[in-house]
Biotite code that builds the C-alpha atoms (Angstrom):
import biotite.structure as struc

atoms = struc.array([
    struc.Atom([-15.451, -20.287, -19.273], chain_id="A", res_id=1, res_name="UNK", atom_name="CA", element="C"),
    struc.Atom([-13.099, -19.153, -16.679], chain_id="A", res_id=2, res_name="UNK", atom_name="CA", element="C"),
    struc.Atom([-10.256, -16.404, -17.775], chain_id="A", res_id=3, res_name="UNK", atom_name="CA", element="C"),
    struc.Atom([-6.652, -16.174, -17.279], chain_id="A", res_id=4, res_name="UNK", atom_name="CA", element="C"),
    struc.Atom([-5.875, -13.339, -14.670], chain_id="A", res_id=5, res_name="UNK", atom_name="CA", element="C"),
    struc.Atom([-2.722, -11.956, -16.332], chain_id="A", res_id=6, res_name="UNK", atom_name="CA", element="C"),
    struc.Atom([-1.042, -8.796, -15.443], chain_id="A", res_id=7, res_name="UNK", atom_name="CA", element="C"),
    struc.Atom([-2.270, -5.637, -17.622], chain_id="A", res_id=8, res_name="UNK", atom_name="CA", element="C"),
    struc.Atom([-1.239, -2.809, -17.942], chain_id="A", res_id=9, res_name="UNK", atom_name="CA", element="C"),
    struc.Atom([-4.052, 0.257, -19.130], chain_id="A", res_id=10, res_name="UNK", atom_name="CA", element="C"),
    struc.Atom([-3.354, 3.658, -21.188], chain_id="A", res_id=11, res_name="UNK", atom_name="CA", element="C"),
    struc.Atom([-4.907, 6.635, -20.155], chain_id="A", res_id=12, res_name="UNK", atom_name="CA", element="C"),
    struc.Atom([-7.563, 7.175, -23.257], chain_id="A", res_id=13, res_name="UNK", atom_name="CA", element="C"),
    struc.Atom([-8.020, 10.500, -24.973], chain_id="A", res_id=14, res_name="UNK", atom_name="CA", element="C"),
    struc.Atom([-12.037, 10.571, -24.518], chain_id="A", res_id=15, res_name="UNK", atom_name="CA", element="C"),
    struc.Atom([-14.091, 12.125, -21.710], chain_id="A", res_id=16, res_name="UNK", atom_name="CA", element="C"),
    struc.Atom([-15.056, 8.935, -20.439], chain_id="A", res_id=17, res_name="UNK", atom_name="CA", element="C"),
    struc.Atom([-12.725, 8.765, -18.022], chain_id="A", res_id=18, res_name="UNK", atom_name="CA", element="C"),
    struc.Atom([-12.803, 11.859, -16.743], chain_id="A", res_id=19, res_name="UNK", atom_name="CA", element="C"),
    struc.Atom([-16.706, 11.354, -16.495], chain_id="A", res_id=20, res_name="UNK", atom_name="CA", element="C"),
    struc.Atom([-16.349, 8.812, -14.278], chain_id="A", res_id=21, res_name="UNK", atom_name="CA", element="C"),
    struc.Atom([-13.398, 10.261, -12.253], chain_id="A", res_id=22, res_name="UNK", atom_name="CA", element="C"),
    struc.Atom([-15.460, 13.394, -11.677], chain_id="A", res_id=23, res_name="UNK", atom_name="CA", element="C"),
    struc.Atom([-18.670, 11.129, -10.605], chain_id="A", res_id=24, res_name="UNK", atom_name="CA", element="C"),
    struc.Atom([-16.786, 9.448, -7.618], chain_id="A", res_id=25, res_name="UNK", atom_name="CA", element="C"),
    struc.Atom([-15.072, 12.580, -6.669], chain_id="A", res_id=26, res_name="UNK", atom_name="CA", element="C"),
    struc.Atom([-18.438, 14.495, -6.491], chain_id="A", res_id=27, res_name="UNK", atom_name="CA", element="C"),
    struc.Atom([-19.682, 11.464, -4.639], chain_id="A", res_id=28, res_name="UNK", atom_name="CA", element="C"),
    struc.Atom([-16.950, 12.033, -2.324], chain_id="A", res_id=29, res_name="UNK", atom_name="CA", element="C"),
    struc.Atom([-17.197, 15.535, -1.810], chain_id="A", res_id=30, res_name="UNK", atom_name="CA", element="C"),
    struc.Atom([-20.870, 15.344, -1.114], chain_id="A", res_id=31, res_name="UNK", atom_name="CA", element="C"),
    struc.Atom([-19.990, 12.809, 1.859], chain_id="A", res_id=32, res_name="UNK", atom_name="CA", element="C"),
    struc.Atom([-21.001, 10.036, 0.174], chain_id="A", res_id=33, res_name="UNK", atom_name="CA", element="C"),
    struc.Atom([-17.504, 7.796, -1.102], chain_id="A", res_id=34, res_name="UNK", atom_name="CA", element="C"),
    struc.Atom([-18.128, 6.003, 2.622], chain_id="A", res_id=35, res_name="UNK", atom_name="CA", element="C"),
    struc.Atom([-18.272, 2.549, 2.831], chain_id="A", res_id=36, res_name="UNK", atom_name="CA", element="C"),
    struc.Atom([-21.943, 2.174, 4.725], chain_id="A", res_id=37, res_name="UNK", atom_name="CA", element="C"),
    struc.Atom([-22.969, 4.211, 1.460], chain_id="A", res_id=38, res_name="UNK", atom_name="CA", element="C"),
    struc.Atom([-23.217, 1.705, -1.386], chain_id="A", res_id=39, res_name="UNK", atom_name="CA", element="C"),
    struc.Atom([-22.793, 2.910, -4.912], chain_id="A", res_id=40, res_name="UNK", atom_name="CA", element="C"),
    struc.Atom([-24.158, 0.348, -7.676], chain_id="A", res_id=41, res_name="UNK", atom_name="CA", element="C"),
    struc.Atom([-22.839, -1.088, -10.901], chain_id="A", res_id=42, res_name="UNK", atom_name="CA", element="C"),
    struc.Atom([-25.590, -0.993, -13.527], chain_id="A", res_id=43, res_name="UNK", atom_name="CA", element="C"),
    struc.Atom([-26.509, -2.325, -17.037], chain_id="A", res_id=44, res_name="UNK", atom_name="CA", element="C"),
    struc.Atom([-28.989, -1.701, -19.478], chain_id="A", res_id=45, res_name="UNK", atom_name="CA", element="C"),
    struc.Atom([-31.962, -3.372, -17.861], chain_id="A", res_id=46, res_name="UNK", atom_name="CA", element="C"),
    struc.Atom([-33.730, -2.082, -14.659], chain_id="A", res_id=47, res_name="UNK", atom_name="CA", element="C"),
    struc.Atom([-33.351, -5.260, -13.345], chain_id="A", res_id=48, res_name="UNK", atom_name="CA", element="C"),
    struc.Atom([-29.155, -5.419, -14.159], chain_id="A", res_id=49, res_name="UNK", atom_name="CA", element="C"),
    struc.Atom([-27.850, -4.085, -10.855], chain_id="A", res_id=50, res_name="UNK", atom_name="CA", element="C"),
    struc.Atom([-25.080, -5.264, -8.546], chain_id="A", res_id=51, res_name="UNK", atom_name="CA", element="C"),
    struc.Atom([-23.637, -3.226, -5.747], chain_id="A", res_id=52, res_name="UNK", atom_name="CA", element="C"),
    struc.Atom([-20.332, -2.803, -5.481], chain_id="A", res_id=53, res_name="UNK", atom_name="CA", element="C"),
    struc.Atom([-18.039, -4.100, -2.214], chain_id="A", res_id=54, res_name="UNK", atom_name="CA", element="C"),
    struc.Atom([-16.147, -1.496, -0.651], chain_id="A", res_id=55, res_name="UNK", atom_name="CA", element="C"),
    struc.Atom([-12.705, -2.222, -1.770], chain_id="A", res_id=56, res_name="UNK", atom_name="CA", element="C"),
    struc.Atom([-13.749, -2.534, -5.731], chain_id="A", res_id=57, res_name="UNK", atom_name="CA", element="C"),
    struc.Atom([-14.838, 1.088, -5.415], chain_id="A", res_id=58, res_name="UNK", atom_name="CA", element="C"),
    struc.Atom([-11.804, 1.881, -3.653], chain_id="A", res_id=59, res_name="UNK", atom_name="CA", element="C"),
    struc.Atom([-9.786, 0.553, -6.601], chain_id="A", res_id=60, res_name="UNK", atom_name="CA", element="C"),
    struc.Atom([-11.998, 2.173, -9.165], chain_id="A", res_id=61, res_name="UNK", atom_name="CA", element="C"),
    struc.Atom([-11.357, 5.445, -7.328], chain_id="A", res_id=62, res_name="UNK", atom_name="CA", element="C"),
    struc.Atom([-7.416, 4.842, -7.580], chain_id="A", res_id=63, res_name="UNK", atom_name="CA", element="C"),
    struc.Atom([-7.899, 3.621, -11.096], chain_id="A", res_id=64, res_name="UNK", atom_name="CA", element="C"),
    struc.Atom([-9.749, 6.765, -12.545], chain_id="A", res_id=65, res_name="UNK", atom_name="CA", element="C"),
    struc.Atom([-7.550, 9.160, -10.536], chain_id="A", res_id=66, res_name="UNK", atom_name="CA", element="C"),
    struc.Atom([-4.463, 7.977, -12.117], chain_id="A", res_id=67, res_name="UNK", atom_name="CA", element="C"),
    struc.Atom([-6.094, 7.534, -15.596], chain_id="A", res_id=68, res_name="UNK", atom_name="CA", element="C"),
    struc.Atom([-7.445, 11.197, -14.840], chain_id="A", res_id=69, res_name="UNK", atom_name="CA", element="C"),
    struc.Atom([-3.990, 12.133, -14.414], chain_id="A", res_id=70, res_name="UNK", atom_name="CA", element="C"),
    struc.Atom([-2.533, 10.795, -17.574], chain_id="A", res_id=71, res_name="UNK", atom_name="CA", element="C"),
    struc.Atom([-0.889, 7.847, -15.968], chain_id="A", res_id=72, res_name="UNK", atom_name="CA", element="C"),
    struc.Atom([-0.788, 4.372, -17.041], chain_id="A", res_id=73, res_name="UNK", atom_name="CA", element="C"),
    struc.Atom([-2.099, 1.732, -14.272], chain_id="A", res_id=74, res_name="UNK", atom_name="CA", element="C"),
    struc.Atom([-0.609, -2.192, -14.417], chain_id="A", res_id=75, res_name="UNK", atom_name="CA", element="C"),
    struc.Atom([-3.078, -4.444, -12.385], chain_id="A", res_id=76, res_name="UNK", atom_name="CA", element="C"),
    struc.Atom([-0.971, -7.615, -11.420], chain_id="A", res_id=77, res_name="UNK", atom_name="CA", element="C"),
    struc.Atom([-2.709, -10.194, -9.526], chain_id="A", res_id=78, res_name="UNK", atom_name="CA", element="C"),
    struc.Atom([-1.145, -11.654, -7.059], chain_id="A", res_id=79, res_name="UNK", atom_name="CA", element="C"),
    struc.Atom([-1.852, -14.725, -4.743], chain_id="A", res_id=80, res_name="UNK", atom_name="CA", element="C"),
    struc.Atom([-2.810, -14.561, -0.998], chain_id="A", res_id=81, res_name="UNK", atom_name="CA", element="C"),
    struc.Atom([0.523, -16.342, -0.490], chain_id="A", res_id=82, res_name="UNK", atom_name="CA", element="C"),
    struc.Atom([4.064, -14.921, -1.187], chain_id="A", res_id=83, res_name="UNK", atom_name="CA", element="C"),
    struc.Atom([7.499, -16.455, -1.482], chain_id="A", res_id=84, res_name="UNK", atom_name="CA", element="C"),
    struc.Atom([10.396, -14.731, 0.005], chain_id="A", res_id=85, res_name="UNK", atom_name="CA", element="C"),
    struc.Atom([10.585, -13.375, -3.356], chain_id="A", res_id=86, res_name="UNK", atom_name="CA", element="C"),
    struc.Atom([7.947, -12.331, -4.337], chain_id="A", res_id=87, res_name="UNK", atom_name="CA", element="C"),
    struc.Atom([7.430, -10.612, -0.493], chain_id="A", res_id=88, res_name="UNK", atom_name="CA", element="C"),
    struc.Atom([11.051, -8.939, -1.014], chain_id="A", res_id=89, res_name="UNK", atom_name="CA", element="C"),
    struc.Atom([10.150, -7.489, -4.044], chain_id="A", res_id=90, res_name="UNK", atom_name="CA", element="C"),
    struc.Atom([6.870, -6.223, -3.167], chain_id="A", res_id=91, res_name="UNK", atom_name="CA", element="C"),
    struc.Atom([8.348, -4.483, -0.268], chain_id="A", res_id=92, res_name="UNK", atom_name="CA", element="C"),
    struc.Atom([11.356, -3.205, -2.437], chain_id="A", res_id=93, res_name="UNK", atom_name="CA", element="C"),
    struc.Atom([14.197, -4.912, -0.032], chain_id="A", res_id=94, res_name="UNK", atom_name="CA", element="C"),
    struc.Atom([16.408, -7.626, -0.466], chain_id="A", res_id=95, res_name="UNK", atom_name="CA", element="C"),
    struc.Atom([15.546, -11.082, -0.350], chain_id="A", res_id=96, res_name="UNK", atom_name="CA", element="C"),
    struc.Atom([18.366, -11.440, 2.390], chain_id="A", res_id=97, res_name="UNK", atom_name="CA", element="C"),
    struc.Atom([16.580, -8.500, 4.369], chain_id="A", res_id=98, res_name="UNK", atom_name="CA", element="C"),
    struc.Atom([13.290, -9.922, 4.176], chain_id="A", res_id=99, res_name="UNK", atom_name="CA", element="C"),
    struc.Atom([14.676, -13.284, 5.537], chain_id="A", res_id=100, res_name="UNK", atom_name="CA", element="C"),
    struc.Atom([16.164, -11.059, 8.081], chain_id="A", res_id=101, res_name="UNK", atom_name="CA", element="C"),
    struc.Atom([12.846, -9.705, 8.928], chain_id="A", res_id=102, res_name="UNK", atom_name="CA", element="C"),
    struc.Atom([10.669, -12.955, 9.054], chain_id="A", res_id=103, res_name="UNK", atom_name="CA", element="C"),
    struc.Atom([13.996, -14.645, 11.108], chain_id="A", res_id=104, res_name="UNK", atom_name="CA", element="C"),
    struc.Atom([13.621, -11.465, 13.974], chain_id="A", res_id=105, res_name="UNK", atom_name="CA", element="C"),
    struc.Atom([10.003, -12.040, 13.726], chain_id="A", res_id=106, res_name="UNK", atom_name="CA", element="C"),
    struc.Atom([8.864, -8.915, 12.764], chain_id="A", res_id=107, res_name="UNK", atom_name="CA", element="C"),
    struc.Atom([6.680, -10.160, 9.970], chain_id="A", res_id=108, res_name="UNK", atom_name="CA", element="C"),
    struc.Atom([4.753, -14.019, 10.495], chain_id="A", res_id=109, res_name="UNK", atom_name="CA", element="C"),
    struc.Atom([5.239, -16.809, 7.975], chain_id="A", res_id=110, res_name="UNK", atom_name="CA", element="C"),
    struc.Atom([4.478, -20.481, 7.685], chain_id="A", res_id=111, res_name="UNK", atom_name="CA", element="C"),
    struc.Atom([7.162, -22.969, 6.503], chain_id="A", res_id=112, res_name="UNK", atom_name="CA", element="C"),
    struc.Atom([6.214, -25.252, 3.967], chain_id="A", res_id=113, res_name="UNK", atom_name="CA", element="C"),
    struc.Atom([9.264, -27.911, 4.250], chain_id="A", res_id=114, res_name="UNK", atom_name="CA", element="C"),
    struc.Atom([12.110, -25.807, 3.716], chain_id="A", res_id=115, res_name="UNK", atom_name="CA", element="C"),
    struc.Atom([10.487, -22.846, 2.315], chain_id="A", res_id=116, res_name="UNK", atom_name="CA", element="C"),
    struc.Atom([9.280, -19.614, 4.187], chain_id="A", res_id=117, res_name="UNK", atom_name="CA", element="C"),
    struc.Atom([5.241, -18.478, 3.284], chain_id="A", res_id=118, res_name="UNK", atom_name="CA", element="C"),
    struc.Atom([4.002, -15.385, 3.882], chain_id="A", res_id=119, res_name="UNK", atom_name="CA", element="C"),
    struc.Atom([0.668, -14.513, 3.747], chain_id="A", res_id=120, res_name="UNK", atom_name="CA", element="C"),
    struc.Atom([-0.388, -11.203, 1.601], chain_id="A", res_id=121, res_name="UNK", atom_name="CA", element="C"),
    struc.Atom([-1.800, -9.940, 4.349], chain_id="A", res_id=122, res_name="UNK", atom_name="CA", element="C"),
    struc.Atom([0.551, -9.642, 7.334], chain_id="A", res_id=123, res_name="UNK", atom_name="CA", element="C"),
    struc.Atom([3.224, -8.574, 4.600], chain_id="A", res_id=124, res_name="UNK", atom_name="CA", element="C"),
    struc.Atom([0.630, -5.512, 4.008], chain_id="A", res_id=125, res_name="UNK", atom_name="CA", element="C"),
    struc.Atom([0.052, -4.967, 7.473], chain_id="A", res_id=126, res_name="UNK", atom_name="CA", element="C"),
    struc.Atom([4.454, -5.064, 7.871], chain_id="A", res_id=127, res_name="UNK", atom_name="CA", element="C"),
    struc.Atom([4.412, -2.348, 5.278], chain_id="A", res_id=128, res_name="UNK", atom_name="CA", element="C"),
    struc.Atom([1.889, 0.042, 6.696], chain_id="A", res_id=129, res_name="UNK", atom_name="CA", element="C"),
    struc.Atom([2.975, 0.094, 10.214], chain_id="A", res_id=130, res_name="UNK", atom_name="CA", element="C"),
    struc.Atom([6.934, 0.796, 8.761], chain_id="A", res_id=131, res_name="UNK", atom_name="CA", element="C"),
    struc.Atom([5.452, 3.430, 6.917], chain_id="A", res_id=132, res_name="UNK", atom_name="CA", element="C"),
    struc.Atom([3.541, 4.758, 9.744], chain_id="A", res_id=133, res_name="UNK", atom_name="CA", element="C"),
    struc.Atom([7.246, 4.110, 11.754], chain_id="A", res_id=134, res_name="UNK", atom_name="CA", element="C"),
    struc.Atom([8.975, 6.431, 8.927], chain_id="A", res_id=135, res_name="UNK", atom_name="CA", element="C"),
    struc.Atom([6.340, 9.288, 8.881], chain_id="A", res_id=136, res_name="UNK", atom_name="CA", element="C"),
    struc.Atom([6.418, 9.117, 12.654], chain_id="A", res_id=137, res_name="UNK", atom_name="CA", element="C"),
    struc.Atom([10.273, 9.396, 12.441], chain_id="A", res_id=138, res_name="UNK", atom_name="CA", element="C"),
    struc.Atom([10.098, 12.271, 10.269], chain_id="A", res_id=139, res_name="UNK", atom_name="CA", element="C"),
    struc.Atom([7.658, 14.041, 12.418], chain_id="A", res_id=140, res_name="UNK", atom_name="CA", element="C"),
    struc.Atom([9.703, 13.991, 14.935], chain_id="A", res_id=141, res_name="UNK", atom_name="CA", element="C"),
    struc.Atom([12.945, 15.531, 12.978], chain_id="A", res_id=142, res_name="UNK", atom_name="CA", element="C"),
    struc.Atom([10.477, 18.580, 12.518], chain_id="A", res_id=143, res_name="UNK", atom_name="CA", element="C"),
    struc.Atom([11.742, 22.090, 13.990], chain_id="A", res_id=144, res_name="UNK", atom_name="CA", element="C"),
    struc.Atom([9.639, 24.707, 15.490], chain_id="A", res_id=145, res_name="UNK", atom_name="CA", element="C"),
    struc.Atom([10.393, 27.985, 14.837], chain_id="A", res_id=146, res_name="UNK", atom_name="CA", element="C"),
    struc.Atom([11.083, 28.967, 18.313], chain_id="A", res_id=147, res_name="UNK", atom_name="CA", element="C"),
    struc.Atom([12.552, 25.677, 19.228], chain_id="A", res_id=148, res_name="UNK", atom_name="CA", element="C"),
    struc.Atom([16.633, 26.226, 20.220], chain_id="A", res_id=149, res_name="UNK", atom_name="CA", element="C"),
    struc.Atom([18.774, 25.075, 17.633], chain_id="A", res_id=150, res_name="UNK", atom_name="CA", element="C"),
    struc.Atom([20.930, 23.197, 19.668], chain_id="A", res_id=151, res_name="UNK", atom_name="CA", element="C"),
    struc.Atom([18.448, 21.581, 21.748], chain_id="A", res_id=152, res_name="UNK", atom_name="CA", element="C"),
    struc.Atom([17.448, 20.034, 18.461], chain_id="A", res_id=153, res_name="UNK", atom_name="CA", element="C"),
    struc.Atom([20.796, 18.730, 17.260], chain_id="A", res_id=154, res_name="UNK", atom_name="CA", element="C"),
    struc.Atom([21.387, 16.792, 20.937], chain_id="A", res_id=155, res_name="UNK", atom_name="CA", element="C"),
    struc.Atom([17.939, 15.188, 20.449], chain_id="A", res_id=156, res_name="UNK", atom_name="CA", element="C"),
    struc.Atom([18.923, 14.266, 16.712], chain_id="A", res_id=157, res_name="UNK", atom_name="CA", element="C"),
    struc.Atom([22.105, 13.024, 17.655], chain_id="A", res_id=158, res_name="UNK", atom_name="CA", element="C"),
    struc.Atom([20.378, 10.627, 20.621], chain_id="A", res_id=159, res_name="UNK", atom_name="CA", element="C"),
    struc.Atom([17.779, 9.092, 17.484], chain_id="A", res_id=160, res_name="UNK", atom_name="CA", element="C"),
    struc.Atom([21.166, 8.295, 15.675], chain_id="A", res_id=161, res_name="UNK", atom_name="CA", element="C"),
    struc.Atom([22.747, 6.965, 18.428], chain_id="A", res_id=162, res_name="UNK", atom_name="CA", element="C"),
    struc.Atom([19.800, 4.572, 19.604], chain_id="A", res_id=163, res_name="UNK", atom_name="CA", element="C"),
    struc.Atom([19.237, 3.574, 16.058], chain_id="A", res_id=164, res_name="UNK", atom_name="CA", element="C"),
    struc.Atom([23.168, 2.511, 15.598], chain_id="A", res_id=165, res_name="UNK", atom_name="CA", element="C"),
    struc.Atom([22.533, 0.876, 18.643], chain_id="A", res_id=166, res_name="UNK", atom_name="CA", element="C"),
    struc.Atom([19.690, -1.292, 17.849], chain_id="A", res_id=167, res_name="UNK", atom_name="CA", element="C"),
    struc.Atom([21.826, -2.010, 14.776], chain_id="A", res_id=168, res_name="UNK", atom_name="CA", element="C"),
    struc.Atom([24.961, -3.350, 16.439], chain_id="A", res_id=169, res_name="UNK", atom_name="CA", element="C"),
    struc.Atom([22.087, -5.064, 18.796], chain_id="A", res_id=170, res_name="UNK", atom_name="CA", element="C"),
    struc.Atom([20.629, -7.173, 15.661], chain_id="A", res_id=171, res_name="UNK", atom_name="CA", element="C"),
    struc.Atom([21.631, -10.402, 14.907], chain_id="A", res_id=172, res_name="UNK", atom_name="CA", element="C"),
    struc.Atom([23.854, -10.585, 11.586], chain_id="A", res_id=173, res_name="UNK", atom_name="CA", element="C"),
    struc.Atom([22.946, -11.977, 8.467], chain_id="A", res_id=174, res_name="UNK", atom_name="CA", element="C"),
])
């Protein structure tokens, strides 16, 4: 009998359980051995009652039992290979007038479906990592060595501002 996936959200429990299992993958991690082409297994109560466990389960275990570690709550909300506009905006925390702006300069793909815009799960996570690679890369460079010349500094701020308001004015309007 097939179950409805629903969005949960989990309490951190007052037991040792958690913490048990937090400080198993950690300690598997330390010792070198939280790598994928090392499987860890899933177990019940019979010798025989052993699955292994795919790579990105054990990643979300590990995320799971670190934040329950931590005394944080975690919500798991399923969500479908395919995203409306939407759901896509939301996901990214933008606009739903940005994110058309985004799929329209073709900076993330989609699929129309008659009049609607698709986007797949997948190139909308892909979107999100490289502009977060883009932003950390951007702050890197705003960094300031201790012997660099203060002024030197400012001009090359100044030019980043100036080519971003240019790529700005540059952009097609909404």
């Amino acid at each position: 009998m097939a179950r409805a996936v629903n969005q949960e959200t989990y309490l951190p429990d007052e037991g040792e359980q958690v913490a048990r299992v937090y400080d198993f993958l950690k300690a598997r991690e330390d010792a070198g051995l939280g790598r994928p082409d090392v499987p860890c297994f899933l177990s019940g109560t019979a010798p025989e009652d052993r699955v292994e466990l795919p790579e990105d389960l054990y990643r979300v275990l590990r995320q799971v039992a670190e934040a329950l570690n931590s005394g944080l709550a975690v919500s798991v909300a399923p969500v479908t290979k395919t995203l409306t506009t939407q759901q896509a905006a939301d996901l990214l925390g933008v606009s739903r007038p940005t994110l058309i702006r985004l799929l329209d300069e073709g900076q993330i793909p989609f699929d129309r479906v008659k009049s609607h815009r698709r986007i797949t799960l997948r190139d909308l996570l892909a979107y999100r990592e490289q502009r977060r690679a883009d932003q950390y890369a951007a702050l890197e460079a705003t960094t300031v060595e201790e012997d660099e010349d203060l002024d030197a500094v400012l001009n090359r701020l100044r030019g980043a501002r100036r080519a971003i308001g240019e790529r700005r004015r540059a952009a097609p309007a909404d």
